[in-house]
N, C-alpha and C positions, 0 to 999 in steps of 0.2 A: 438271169442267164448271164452268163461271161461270155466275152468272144474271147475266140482262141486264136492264136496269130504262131503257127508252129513252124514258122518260116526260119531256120540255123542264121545264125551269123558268126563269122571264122573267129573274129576277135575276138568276141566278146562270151559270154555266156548269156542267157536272158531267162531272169528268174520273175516269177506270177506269187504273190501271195494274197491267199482269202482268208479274209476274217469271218469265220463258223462259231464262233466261241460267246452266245449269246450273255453268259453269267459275265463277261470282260465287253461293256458296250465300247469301250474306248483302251484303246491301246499303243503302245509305242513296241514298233520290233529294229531292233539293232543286227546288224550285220557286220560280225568283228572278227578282222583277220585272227585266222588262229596260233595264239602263241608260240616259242620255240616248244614248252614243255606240253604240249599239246590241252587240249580241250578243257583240261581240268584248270590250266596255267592261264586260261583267256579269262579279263576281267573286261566288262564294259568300260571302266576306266574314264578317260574323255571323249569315246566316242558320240558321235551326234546318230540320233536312229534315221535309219534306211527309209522307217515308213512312220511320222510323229501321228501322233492322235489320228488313230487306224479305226475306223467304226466299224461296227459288229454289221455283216451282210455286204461291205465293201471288198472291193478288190485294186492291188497296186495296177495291174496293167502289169504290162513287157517290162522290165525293168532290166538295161543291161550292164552286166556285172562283170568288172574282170575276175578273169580266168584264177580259181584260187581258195584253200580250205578257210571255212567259216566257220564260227561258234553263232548259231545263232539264241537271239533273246526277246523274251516280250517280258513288258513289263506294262504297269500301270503308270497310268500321266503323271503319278508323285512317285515313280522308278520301285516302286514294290516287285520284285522279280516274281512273273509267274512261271516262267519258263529259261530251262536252257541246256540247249541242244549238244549233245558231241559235237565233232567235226563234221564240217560237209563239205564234199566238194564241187565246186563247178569247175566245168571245161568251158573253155573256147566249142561254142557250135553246139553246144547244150541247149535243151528247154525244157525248164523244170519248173514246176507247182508245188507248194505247198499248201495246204489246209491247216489253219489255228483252230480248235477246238479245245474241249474242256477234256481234263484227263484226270476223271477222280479215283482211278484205279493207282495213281502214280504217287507215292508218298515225296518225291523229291520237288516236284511239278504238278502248280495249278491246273498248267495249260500245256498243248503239246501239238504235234505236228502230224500229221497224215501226209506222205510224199509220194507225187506221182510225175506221169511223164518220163523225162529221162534219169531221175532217182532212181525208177522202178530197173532192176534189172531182171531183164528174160528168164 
């Protein structure tokens, strides 16, 4: 069970990620701003990940995030890309979840995202 802590904060945004994705026991996800040329243009590059050696049934907690579009990426601990996301964005005062899981319907992507909370729109 995860606690949930769905408490806004104005500043910031605060993002949850679960690791569901049993076939990736260990994983690295990056959170990289999103280039001028949008989603397709973002490269991990030198970024450091958000969440290193991320274990399969784990969760980050609250993590707060400034305000702002992201590509996100998982990869494996020697950077083999599983995954990588369009753009997303968080707000100031957002709380958002994601779920890692396996996406073998997805010929681009090992791995993939299920989003909820305030991703979800009405």
């Amino acid at each position: 069970m995860f606690e949930d802590d769905n408490r806004a904060i104005a500043t910031a945004a605060k993002l949850r990620v679960i690791h569901g994705a049993a076939e990736a026991q260990v994983v690295n996800v990056y959170l990289v701003p999103t280039a001028e040329g949008g989603a397709d243009a973002t490269l991990i590059g030198n970024a450091q990940p958000a969440l290193a050696d991320f274990t399969f049934g784990d969760s980050s907690g609250y993590l707060q995030v400034p305000a702002g579009d992201y590509v996100v990426f998982i990869t494996t601990t020697d950077n083999a890309q599983l995954f990588k996301s369009g753009s997303v964005t968080l707000a100031n005062g957002g709380v958002y979840t994601a779920v890692a899981r396996l996406a073998p319907d997805d010929p681009e992507n090992t791995a993939g995202l299920t989003l909820m909370d305030d991703f979800a729109q009405p």
